[in-house]
N, C-alpha and C positions, 0 to 999 in steps of 0.2 A: 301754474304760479304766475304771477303776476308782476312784472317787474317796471319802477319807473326810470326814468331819466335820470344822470346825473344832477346833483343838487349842487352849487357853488357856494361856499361857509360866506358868512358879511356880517356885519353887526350895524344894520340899516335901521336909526331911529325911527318911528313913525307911531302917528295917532290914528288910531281904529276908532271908526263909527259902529258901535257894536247896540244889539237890543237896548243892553243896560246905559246905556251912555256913550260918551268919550272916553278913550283909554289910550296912556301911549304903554310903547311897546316896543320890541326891536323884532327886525326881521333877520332869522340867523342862519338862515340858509336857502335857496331859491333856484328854479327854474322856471321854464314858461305857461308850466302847467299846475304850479305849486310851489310851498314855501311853509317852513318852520317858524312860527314865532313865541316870541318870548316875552314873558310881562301882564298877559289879564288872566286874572284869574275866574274869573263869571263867564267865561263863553262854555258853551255847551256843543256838541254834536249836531251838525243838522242849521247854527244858527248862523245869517247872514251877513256878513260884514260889509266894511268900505273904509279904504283911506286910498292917499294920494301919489302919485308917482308922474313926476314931470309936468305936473299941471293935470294929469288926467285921473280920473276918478276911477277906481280898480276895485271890480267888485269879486270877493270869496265867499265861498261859504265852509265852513266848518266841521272837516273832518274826526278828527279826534281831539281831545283836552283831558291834559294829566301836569295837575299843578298849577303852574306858571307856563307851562310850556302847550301849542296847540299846532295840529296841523290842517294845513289849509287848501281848497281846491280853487283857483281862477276862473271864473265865471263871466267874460268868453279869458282864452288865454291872453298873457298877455305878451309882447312885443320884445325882440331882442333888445333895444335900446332900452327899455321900462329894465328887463333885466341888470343889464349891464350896469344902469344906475342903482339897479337894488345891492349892486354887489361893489360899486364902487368902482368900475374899471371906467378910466381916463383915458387907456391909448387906442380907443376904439374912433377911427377917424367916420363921420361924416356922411358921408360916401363909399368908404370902403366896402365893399360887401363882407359878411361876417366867416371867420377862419382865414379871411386876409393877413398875410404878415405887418404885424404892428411896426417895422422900423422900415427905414429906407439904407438901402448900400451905401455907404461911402467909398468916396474915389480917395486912393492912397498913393 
């Protein structure tokens, strides 16, 4: 059995570059290896996408599609920060290396 990485839930707008066109869409869950989205309904198995994350072009391709809803493979992976902003996390400093404690002690 086959098992993947945790997925982080988001509701990350974004416009897909898909065969049929432009499509927007949200991204509704994500890791560095993959991601659930929500919103085209024309993509198929097998087809290749592209949209944008922090300025950089993020290429998948297309796992499964049922409905509205598609799952999706990163094509190379992409990058803790690309994540971080697919899911909306803020207290992620700079520098820090990742699983760093987000706050600093206070003196009392």
């Amino acid at each position: 059995m086959q098992y993947r990485s945790h997925r982080y839930q988001t509701q990350f707008p974004t416009q897909l570059a898909t065969p049929t066109g432009r499509q927007q869409c949200h991204v509704i869950d994500v890791n560095s290896t993959g991601a659930r989205i929500q919103g085209p309904r024309t993509l198929r198995r097998g087809d290749k996408i592209k949209f944008r994350v922090l300025n950089d072009e993020v290429a998948a391709v297309v796992c499964w599609s049922s409905g509205d809803k598609a799952g999706i493979i990163f094509r190379p992976q992409i990058t803790s920060n690309q994540v971080d902003t697919l899911r909306y996390r803020q207290d992620r400093g700079r520098n820090r290396p990742r699983g760093a404690v987000g706050f600093a002690f206070a003196e009392m």
